[in-house]
C-alpha positions in Angstrom: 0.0 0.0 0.0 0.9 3.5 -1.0 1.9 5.9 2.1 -0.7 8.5 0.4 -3.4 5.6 0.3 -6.6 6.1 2.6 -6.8 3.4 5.3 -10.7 3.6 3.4 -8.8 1.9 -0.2 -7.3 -1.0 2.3 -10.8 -2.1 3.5 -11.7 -2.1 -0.2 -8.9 -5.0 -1.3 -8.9 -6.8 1.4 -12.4 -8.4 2.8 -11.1 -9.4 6.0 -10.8 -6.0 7.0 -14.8 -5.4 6.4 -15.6 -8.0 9.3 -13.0 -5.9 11.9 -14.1 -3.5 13.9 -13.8 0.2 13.0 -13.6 1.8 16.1 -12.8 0.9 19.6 -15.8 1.5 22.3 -13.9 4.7 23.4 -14.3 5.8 19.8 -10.8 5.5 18.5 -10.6 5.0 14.8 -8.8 1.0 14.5 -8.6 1.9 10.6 -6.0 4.3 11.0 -4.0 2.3 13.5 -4.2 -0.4 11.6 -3.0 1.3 8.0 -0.4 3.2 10.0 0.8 -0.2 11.2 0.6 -1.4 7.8 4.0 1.1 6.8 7.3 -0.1 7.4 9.3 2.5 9.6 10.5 4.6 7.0 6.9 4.9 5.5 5.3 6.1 9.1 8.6 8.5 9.7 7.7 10.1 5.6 4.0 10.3 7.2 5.1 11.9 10.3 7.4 14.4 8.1 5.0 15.4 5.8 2.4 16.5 8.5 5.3 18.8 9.4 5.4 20.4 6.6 1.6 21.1 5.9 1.5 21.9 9.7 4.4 24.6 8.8 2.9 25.5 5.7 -0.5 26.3 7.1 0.9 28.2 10.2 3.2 30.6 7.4 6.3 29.1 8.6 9.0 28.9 6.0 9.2 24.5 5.0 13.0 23.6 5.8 13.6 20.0 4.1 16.6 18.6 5.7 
């Protein structure tokens, strides 16, 4: 799966997922834990970086890529 890929497309290839539960009784959202859990390390840390940026981006900040 595609970093960029809604956890929404997974449950759509794989019908195993359908029969899971989507949230937890506290109301935490199991898709996204499960798609982030899906990405190897590098994948969640690209993730993680990106939110940075569009965090900086929308705050006016200047985007510093390292």
């Amino acid at each position: 799966m595609r970093t960029n890929e809604s956890p929404k497309a997974r449950e759509l290839e794989d019908p195993l997922i359908e029969q899971q539960p989507t949230h937890s009784q506290d109301g935490v959202d199991l898709t996204l834990i499960r798609w982030m859990l899906s990405l190897t390390a590098a994948q969640r840390l690209q993730m993680l970086q990106e939110n940075v940026w569009s965090i900086l981006e929308l705050r006016g900040d200047e985007k510093t890529e390292a």
